[in-house]
Biopython code that builds the backbone (N, CA, C, O; Angstrom):
import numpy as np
from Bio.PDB.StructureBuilder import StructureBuilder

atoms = [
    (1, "UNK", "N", (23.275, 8.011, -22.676)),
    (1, "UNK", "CA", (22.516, 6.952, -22.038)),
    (1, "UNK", "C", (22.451, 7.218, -20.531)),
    (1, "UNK", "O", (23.512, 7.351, -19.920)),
    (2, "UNK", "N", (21.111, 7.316, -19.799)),
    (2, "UNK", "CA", (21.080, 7.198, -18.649)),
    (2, "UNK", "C", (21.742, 6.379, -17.959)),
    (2, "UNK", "O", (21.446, 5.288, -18.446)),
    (3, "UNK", "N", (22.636, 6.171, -16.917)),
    (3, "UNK", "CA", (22.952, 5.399, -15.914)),
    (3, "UNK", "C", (22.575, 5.809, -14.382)),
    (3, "UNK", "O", (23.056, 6.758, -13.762)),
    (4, "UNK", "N", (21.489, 4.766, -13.858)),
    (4, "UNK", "CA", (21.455, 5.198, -12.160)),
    (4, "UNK", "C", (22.642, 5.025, -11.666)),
    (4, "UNK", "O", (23.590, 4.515, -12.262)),
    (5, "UNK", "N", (22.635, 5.536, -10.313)),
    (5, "UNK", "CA", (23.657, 5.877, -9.718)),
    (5, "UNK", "C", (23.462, 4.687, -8.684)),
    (5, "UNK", "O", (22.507, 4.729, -7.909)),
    (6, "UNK", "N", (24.313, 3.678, -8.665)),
    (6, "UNK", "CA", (24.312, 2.246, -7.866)),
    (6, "UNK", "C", (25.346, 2.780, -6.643)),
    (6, "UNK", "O", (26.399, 3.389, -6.831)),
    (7, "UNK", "N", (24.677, 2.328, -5.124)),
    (7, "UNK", "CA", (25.619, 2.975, -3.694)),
    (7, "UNK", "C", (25.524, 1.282, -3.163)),
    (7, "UNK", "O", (24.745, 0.394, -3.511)),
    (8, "UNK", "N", (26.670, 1.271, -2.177)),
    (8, "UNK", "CA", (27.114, -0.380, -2.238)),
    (8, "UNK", "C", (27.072, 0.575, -1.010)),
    (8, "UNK", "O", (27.064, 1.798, -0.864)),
    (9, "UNK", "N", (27.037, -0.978, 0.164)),
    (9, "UNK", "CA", (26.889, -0.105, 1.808)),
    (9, "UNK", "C", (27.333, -1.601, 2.801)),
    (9, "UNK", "O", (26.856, -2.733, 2.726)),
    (10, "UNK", "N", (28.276, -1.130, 3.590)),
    (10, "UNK", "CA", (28.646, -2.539, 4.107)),
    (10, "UNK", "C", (28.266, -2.305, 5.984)),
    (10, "UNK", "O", (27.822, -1.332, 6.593)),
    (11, "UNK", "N", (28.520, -3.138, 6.263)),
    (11, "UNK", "CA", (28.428, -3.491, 7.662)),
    (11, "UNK", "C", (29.187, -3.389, 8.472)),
    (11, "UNK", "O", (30.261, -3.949, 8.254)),
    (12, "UNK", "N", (29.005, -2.547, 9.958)),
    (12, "UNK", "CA", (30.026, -2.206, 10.814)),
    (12, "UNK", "C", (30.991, -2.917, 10.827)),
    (12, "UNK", "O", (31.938, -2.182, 11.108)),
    (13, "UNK", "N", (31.489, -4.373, 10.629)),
    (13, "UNK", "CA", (32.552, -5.101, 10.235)),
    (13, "UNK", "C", (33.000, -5.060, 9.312)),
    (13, "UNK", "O", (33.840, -5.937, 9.111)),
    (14, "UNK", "N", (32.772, -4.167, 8.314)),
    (14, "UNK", "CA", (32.866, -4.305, 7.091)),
    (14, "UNK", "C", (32.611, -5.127, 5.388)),
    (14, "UNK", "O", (33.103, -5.033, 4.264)),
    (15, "UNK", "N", (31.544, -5.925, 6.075)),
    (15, "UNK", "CA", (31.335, -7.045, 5.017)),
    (15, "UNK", "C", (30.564, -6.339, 4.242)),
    (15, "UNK", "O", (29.971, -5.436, 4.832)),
    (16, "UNK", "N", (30.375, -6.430, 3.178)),
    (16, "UNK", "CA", (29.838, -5.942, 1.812)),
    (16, "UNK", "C", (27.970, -6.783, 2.067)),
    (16, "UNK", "O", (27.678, -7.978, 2.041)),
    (17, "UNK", "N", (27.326, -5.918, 2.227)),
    (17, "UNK", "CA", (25.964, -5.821, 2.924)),
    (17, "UNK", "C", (24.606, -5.731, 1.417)),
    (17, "UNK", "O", (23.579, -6.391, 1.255)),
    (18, "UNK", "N", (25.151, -4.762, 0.672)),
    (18, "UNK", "CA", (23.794, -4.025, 0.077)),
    (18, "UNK", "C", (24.642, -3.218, -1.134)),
    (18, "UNK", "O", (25.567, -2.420, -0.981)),
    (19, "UNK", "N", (23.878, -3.796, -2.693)),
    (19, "UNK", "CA", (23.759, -2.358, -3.555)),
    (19, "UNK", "C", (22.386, -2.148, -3.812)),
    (19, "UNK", "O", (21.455, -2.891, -3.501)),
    (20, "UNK", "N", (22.336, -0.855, -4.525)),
    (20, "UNK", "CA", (21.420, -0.212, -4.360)),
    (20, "UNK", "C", (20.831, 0.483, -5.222)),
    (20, "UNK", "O", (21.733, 0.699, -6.030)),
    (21, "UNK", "N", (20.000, 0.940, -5.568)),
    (21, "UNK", "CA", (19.882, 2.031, -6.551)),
    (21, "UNK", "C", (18.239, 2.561, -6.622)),
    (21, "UNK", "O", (17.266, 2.116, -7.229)),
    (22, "UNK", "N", (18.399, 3.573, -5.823)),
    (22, "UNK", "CA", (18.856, 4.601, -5.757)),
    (22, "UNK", "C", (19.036, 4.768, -4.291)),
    (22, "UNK", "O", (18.136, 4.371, -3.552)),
    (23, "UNK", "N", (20.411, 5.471, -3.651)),
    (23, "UNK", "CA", (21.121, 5.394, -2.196)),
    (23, "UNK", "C", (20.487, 5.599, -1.395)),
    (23, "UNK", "O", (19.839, 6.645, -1.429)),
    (24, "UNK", "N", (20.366, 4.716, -0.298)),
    (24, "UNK", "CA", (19.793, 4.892, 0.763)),
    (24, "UNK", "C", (19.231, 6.243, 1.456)),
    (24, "UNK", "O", (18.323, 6.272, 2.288)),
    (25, "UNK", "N", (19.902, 7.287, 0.984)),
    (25, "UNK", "CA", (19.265, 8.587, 1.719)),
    (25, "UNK", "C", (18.272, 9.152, 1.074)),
    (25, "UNK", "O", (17.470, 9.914, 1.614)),
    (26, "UNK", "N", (18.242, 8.717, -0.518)),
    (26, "UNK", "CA", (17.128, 9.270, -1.112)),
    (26, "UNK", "C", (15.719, 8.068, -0.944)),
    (26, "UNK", "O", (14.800, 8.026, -1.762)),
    (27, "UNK", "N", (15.792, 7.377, -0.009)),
    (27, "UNK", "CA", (14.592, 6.549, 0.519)),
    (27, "UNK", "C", (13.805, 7.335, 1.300)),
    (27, "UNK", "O", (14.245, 8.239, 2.011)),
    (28, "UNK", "N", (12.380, 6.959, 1.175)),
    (28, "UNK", "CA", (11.854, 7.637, 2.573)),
    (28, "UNK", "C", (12.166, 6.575, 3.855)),
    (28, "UNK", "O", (12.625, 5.433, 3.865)),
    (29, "UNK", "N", (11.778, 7.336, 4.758)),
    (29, "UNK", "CA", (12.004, 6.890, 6.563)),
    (29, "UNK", "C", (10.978, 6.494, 6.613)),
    (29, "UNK", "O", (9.937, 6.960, 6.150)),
    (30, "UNK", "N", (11.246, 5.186, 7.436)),
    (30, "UNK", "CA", (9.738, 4.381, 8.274)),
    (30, "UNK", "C", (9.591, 5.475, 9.886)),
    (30, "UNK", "O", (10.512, 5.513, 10.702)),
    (31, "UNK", "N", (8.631, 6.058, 10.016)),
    (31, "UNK", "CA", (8.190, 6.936, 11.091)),
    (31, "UNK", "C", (8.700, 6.199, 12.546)),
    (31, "UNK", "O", (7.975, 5.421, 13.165)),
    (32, "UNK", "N", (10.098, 6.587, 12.989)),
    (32, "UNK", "CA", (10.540, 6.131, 14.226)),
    (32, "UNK", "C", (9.384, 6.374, 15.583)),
    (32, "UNK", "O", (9.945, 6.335, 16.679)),
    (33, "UNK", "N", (8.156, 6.568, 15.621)),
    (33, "UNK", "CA", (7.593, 6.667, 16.310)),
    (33, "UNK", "C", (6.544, 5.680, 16.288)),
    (33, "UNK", "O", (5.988, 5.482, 17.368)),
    (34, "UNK", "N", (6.077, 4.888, 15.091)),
    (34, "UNK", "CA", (5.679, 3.375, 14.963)),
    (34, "UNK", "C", (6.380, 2.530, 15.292)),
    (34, "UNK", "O", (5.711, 1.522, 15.521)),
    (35, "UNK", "N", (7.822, 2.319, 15.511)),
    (35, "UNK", "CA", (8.212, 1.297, 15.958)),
    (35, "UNK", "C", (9.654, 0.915, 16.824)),
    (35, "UNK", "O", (10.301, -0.068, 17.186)),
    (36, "UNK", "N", (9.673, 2.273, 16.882)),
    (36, "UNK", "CA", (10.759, 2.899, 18.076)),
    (36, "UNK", "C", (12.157, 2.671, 17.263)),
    (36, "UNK", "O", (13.078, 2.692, 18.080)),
    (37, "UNK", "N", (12.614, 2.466, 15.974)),
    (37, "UNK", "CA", (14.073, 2.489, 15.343)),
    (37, "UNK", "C", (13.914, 3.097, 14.314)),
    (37, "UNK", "O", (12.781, 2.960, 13.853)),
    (38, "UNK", "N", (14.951, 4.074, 13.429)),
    (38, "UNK", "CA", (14.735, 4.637, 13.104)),
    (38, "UNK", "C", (14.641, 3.862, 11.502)),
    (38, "UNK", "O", (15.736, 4.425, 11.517)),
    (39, "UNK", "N", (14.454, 3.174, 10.199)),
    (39, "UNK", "CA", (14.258, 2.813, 9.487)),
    (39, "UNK", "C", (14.002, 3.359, 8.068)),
    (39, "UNK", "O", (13.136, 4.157, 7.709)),
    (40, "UNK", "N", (15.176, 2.603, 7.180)),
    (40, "UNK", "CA", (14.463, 3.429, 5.779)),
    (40, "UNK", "C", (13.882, 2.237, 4.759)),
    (40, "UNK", "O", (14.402, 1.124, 4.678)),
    (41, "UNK", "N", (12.827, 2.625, 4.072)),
    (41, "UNK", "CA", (11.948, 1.571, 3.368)),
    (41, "UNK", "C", (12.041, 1.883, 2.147)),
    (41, "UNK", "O", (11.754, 2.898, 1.513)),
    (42, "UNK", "N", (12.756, 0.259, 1.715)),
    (42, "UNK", "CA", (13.263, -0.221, 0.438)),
    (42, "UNK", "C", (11.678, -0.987, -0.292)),
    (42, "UNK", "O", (11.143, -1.946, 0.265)),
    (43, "UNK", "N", (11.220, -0.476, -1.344)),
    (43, "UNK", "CA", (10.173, -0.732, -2.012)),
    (43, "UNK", "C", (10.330, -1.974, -2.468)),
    (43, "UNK", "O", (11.383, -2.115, -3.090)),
    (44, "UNK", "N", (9.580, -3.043, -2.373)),
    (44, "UNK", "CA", (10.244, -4.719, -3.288)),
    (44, "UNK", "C", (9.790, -4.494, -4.925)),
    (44, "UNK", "O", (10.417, -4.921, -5.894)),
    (45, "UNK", "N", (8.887, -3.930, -4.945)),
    (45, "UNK", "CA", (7.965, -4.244, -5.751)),
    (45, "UNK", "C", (7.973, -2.242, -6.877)),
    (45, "UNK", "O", (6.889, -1.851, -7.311)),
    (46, "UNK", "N", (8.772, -1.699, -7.026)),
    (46, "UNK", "CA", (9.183, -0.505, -7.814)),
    (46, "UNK", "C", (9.930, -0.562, -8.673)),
    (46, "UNK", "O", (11.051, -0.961, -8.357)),
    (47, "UNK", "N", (9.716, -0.245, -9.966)),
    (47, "UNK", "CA", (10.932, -0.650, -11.189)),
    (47, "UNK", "C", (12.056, 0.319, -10.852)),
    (47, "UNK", "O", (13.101, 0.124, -11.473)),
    (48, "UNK", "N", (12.041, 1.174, -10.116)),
    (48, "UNK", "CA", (12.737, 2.517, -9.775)),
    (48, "UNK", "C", (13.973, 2.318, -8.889)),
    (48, "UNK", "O", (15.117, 2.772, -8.887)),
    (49, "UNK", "N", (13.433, 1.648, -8.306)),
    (49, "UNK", "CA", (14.272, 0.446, -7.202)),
    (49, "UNK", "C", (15.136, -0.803, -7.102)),
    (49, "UNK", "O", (14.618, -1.743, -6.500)),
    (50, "UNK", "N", (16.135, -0.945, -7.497)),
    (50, "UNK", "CA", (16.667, -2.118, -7.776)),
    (50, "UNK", "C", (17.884, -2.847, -6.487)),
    (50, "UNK", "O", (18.984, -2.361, -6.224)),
    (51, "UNK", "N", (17.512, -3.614, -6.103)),
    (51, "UNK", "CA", (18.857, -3.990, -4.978)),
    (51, "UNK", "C", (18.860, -5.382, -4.776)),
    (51, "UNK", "O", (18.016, -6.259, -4.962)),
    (52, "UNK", "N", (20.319, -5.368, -4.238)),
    (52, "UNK", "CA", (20.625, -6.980, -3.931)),
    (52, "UNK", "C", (21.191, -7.202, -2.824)),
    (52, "UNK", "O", (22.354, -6.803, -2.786)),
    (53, "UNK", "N", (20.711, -7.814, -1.668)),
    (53, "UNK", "CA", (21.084, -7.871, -0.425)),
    (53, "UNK", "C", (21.905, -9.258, -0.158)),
    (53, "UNK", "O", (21.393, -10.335, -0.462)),
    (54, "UNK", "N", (23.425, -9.159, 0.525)),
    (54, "UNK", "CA", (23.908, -9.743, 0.591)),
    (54, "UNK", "C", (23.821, -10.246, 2.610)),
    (54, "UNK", "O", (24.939, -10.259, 3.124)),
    (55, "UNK", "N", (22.734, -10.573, 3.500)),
    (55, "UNK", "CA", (22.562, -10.683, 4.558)),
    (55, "UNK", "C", (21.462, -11.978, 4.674)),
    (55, "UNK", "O", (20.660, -12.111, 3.750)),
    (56, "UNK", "N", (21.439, -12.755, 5.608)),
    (56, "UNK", "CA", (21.069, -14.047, 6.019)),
    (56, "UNK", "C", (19.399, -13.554, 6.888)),
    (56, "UNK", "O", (19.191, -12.795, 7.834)),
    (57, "UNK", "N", (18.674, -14.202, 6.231)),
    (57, "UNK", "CA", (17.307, -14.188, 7.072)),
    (57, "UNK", "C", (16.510, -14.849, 7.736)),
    (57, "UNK", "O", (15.872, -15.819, 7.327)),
    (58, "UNK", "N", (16.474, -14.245, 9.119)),
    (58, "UNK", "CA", (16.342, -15.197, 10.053)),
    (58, "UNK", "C", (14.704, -16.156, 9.668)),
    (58, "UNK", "O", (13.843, -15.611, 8.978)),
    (59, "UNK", "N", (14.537, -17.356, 10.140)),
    (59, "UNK", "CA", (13.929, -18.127, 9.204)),
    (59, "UNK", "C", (12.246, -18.176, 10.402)),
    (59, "UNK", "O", (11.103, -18.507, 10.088)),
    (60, "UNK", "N", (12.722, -17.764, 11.574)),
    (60, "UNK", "CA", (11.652, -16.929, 12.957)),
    (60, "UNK", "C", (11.728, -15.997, 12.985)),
    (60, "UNK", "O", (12.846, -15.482, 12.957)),
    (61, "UNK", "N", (10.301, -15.052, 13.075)),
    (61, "UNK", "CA", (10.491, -13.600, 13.254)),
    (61, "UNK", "C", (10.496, -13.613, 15.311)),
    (61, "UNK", "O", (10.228, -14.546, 16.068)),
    (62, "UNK", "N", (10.931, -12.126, 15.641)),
    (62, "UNK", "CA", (10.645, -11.597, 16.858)),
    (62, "UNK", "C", (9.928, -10.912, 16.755)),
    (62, "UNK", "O", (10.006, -10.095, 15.839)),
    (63, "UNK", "N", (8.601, -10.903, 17.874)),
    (63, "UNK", "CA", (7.669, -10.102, 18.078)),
    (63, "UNK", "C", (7.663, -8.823, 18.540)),
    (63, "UNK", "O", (8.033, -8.904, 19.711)),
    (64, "UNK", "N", (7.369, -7.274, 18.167)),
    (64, "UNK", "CA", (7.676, -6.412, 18.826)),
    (64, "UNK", "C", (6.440, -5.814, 19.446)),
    (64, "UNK", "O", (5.508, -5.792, 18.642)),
    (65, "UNK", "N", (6.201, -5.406, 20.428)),
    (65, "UNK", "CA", (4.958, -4.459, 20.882)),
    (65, "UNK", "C", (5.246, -3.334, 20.579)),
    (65, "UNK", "O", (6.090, -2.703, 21.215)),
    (66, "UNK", "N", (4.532, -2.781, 19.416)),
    (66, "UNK", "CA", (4.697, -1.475, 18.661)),
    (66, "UNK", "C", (3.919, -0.538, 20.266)),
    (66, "UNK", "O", (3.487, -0.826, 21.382)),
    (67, "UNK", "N", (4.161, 0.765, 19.328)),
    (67, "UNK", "CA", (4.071, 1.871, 20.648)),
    (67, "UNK", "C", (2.176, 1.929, 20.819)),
    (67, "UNK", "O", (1.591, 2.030, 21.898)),
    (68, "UNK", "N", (1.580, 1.843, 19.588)),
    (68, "UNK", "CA", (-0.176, 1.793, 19.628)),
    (68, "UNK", "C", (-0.234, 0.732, 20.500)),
    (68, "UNK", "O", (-1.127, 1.113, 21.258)),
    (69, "UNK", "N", (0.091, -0.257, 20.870)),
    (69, "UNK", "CA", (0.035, -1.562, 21.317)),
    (69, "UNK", "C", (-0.058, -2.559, 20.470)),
    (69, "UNK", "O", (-0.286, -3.593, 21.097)),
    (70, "UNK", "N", (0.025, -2.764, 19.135)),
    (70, "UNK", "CA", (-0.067, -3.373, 18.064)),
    (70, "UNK", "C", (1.351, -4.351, 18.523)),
    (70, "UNK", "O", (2.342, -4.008, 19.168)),
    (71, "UNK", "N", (0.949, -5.875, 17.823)),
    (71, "UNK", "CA", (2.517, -6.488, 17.874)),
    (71, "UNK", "C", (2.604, -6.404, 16.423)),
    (71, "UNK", "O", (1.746, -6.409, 15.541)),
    (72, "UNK", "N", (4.065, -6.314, 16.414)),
    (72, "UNK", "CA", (4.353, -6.656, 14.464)),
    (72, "UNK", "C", (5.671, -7.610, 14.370)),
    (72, "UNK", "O", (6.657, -7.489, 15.097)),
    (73, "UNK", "N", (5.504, -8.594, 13.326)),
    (73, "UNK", "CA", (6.397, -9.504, 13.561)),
    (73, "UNK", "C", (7.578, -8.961, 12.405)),
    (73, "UNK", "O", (7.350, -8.344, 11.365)),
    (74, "UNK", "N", (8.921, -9.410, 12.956)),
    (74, "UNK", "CA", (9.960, -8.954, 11.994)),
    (74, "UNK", "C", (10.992, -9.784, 11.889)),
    (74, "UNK", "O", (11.705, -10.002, 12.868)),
    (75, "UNK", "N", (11.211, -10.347, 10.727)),
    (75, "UNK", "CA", (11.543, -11.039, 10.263)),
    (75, "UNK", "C", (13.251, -10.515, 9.801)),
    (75, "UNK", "O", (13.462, -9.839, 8.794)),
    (76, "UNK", "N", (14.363, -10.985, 10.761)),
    (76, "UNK", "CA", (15.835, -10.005, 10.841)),
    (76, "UNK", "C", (16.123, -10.161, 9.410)),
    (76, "UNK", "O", (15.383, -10.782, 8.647)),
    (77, "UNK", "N", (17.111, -9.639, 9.099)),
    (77, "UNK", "CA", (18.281, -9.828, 8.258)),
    (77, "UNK", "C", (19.470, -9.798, 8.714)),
    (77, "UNK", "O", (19.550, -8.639, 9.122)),
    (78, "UNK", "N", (20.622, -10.377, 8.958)),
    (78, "UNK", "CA", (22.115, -10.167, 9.673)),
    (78, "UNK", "C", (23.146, -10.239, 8.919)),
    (78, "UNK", "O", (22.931, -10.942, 7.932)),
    (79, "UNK", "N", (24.242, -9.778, 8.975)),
    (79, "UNK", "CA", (25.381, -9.837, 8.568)),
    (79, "UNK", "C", (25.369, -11.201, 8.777)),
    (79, "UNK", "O", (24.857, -11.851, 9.688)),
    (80, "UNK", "N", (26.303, -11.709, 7.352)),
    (80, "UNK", "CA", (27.014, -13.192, 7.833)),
    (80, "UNK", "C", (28.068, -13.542, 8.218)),
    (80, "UNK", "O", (28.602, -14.645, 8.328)),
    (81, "UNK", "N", (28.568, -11.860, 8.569)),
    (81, "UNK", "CA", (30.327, -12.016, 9.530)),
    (81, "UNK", "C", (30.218, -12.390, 10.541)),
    (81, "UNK", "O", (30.825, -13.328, 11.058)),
    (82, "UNK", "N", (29.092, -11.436, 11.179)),
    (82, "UNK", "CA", (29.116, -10.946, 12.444)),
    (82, "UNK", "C", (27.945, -11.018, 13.107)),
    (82, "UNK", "O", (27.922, -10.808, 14.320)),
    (83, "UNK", "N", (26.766, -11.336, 12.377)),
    (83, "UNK", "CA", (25.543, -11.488, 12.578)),
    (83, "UNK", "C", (24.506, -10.584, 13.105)),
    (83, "UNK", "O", (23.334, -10.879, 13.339)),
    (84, "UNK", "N", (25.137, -9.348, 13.274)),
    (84, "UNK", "CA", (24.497, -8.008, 13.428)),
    (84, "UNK", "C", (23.171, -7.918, 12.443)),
    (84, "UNK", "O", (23.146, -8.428, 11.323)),
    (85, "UNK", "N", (22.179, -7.262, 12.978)),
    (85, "UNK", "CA", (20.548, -7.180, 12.608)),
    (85, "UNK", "C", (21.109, -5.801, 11.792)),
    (85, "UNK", "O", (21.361, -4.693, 12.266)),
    (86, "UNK", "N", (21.208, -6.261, 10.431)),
    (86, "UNK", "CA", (20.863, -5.058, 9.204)),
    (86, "UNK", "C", (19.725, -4.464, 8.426)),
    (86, "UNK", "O", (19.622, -3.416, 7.789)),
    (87, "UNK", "N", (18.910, -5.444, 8.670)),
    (87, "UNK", "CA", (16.955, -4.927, 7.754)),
    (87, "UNK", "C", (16.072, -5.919, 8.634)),
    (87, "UNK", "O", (16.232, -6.725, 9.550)),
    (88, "UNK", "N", (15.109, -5.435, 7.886)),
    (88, "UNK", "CA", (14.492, -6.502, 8.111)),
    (88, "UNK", "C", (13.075, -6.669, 7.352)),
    (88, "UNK", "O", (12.859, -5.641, 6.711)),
    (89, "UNK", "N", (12.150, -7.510, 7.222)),
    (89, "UNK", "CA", (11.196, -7.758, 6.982)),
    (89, "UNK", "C", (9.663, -7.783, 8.000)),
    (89, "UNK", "O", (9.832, -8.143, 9.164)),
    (90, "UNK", "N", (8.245, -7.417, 7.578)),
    (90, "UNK", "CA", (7.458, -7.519, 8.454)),
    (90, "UNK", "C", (5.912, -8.234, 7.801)),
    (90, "UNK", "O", (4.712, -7.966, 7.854)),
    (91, "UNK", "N", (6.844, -9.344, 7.147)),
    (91, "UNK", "CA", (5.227, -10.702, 6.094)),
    (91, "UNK", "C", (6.597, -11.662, 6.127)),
    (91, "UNK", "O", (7.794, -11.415, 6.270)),
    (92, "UNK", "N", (5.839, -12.850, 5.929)),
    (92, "UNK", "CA", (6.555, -13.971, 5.657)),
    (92, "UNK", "C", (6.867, -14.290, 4.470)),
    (92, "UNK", "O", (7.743, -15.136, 4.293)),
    (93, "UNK", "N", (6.408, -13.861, 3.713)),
    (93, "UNK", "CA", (6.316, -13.866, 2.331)),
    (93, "UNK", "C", (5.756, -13.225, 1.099)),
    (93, "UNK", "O", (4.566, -13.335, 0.803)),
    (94, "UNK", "N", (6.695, -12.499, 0.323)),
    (94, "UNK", "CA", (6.096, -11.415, -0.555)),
    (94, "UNK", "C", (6.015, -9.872, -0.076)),
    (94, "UNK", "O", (5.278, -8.922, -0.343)),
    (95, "UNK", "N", (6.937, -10.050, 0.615)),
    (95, "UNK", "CA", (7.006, -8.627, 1.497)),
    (95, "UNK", "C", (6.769, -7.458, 0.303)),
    (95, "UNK", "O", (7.062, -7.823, -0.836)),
    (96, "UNK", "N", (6.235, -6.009, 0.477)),
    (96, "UNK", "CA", (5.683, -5.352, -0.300)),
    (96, "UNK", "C", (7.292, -4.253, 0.263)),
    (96, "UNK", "O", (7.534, -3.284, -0.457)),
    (97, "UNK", "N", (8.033, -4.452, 1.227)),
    (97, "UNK", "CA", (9.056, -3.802, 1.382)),
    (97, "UNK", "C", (10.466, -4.399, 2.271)),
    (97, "UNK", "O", (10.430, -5.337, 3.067)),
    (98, "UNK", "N", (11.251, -3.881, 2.035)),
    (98, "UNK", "CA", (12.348, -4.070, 3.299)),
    (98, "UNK", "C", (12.667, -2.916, 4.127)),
    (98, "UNK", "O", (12.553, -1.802, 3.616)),
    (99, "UNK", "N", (12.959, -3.001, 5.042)),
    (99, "UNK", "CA", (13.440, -1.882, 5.945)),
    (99, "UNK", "C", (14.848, -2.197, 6.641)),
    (99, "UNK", "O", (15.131, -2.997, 7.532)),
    (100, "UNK", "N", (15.688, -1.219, 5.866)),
    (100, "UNK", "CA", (17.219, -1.584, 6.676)),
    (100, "UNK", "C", (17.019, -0.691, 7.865)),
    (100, "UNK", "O", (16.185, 0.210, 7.949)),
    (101, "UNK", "N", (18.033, -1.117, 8.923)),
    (101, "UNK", "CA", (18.064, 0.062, 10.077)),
    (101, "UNK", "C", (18.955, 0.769, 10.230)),
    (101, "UNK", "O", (20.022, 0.305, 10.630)),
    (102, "UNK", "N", (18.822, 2.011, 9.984)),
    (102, "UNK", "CA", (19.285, 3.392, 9.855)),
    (102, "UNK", "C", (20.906, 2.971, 10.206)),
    (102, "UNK", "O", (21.690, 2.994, 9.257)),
    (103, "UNK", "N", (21.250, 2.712, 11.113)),
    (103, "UNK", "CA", (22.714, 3.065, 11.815)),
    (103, "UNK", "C", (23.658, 1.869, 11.404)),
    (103, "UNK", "O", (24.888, 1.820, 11.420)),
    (104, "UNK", "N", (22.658, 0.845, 11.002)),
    (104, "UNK", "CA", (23.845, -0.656, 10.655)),
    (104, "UNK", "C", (24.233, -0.462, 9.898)),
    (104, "UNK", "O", (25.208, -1.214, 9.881)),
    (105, "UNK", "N", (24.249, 0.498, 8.423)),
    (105, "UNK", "CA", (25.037, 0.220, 6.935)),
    (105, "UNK", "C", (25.866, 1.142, 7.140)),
    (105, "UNK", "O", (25.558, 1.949, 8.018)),
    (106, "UNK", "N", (27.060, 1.317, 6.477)),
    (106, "UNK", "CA", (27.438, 2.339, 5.857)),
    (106, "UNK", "C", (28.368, 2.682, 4.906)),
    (106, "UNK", "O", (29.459, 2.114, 4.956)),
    (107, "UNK", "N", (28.178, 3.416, 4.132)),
    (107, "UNK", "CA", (28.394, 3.597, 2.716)),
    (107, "UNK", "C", (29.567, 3.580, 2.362)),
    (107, "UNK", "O", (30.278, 4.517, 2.724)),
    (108, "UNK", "N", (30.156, 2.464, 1.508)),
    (108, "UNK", "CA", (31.367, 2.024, 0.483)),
    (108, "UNK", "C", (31.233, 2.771, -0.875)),
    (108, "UNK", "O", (30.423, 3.018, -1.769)),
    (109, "UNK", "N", (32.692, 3.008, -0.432)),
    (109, "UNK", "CA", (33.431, 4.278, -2.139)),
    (109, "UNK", "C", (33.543, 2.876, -2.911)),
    (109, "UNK", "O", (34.096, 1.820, -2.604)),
    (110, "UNK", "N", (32.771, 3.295, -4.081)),
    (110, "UNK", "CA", (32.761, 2.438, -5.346)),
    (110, "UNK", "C", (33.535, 2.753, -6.634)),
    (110, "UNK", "O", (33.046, 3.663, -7.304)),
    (111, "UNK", "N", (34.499, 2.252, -7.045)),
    (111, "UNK", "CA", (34.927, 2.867, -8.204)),
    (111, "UNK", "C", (34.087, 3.002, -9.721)),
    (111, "UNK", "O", (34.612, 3.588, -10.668)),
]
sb = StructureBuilder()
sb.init_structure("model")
sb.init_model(0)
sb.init_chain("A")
sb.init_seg("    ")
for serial, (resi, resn, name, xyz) in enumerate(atoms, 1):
    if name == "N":
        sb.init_residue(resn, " ", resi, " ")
    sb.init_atom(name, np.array(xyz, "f"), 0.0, 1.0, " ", f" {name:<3s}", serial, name[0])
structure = sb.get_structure()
C-alpha cells in the first residue's frame, strides 16, 4: 500500500506549525523577485496536496507594493506562541494557494 510521506515543520519557537504532504522542498518557489521574500506555494485546491495548518490568520491584510508597482494584499498567518508571520494568503476568500515563508518553518523529526 502506498503511503505519502507526511513532514510536520514547527516554528522558530518551536510550536508545531504545519503537516504536510508532500515536504515543503518538493513545492515549487513563489519567484522572490515578484514580491521581494522568498516563498513556497502550497496548492489549496490539489488532491496531491494535503495539509493542516496549525497558525492564526490575521483577519486584515497588509498592503505590499510589489516590485512592477502592483499592490497585493496579504493576508498573515502567525504562530500562536509567538506570533511570528509563517504564510500567508493573497484573496480573502477561497484562496487558490498558500504561501509559507521560506525561513519561518523548520522541519520536525517525526516518528
Amino acid at each position: 500500500m502506498y503511503r505519502p510521506e507526511v513532514a510536520a515543520y514547527k516554528c522558530r519557537c518551536a510550536e508545531f506549525i504545519l503537516a504536510i504532504t508532500p515536504p515543503l522542498p518538493n513545492l515549487p518557489h513563489r519567484d522572490p523577485s515578484i514580491c521581494g521574500v522568498p516563498s513556497l506555494v502550497i496548492p489549496r485546491k490539489d488532491a496531491q496536496c494535503v495539509f493542516s495548518m496549525r497558525a492564526e490568520r490575521d483577519r486584515k491584510p497588509i498592503r505590499l507594493t510589489l516590485k512592477d508597482g502592483k499592490v497585493e494584499r496579504w493576508f498573515l498567518y502567525r504562530c500562536p506562541r509567538c506570533d511570528l508571520a509563517v504564510a500567508y494568503d493573497t484573496a480573502d476568500k477561497d484562496a487558490a494557494y498558500t504561501y509559507t515563508l521560506e525561513s519561518a518553518l523548520l522541519k520536525m523529526d517525526v516518528d
